[in-house]
N, C-alpha and C positions, 0 to 999 in steps of 0.2 A: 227767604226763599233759598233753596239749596241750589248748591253749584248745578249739579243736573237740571233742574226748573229749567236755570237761566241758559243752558245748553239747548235746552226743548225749544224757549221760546226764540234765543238766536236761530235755528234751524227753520222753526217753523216761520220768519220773518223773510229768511238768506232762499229757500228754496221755493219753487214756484205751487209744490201742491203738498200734501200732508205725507203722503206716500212716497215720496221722495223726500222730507227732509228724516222721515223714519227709515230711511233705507241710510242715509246719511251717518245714523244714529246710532243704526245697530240692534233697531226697535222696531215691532208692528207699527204698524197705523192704529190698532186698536187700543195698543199702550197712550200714543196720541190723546186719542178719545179720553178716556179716564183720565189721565192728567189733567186734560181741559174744564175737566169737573169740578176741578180745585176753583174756589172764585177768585182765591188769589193769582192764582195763576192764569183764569181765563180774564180775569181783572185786565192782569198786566198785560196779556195776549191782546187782549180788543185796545188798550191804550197804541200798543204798538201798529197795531195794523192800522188805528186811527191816525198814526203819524203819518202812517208810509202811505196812505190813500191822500192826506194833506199835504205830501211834499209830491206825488203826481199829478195832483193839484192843479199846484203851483205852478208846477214844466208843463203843462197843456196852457195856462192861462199866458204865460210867457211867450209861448210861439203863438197864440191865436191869431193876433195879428198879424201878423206874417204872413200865417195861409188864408187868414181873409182877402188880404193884400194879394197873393198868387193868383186864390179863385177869383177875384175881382180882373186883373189881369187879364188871365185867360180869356173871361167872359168878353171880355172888349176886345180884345187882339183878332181883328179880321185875318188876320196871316196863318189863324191857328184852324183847324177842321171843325165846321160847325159842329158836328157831335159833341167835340168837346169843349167850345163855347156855350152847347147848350146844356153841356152836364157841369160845368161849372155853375151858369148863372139857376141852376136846378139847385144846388148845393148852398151857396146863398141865400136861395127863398128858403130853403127850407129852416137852413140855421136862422135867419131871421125869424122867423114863425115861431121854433121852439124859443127862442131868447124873451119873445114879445109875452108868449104862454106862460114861461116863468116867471117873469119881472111879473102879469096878471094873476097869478096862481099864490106868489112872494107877499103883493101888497093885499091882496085877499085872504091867506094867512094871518097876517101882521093886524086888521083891521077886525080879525075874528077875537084873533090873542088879546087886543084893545078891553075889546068890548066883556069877553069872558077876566078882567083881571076886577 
């Protein structure tokens, strides 16, 4: 991969949209495009951004507790405005629901993959 590639795909990992790390660049967005074409290079592009979506990951699963712990909080702290007692313990149910959805969704996947191996 030549120096420029590895400039492309630093840019387009460093800036938030493709049109700005082409502005960066000194490049279209459409020069972008074409490059992306390369597989090697769209290869190492989707590697990259697989990292960078597995280390945000990471930093959301690190604090979850924490603002589970806050929205828990709130929801019980009579001292605070029931509004927002009840938009906490709203927030709660619902991340419970989605968690319980996945973890059903997860082993019924897993129990599919089983049977089709």
């Amino acid at each position: 991969m030549s120096a420029e590639d590895e400039r492309l795909l630093a840019a387009l990992v460093a800036y938030p949209t493709k049109t700005a790390a082409a502005k960066a660049l000194g490049i279209s967005r459409q020069t972008i495009y074409v490059k992306l074409r390369d597989e090697d290079i769209k290869a190492a592009y989707d590697e990259m951004r697989a990292a960078a979506i597995a280390d945000a990951v990471d930093s959301l699963l690190n604090v979850a507790e924490s603002a589970v712990a806050v929205l828990h909080t709130l929801a019980n702290d009579t001292g605070v405005p029931a509004q927002t007692r009840v938009t906490a313990a709203g927030k709660l149910l619902d991340m419970a629901l989605r968690a319980h959805e996945l973890s059903d969704l997860s082993e019924r996947l897993a129990a599919l993959e089983r049977e089709m191996a």
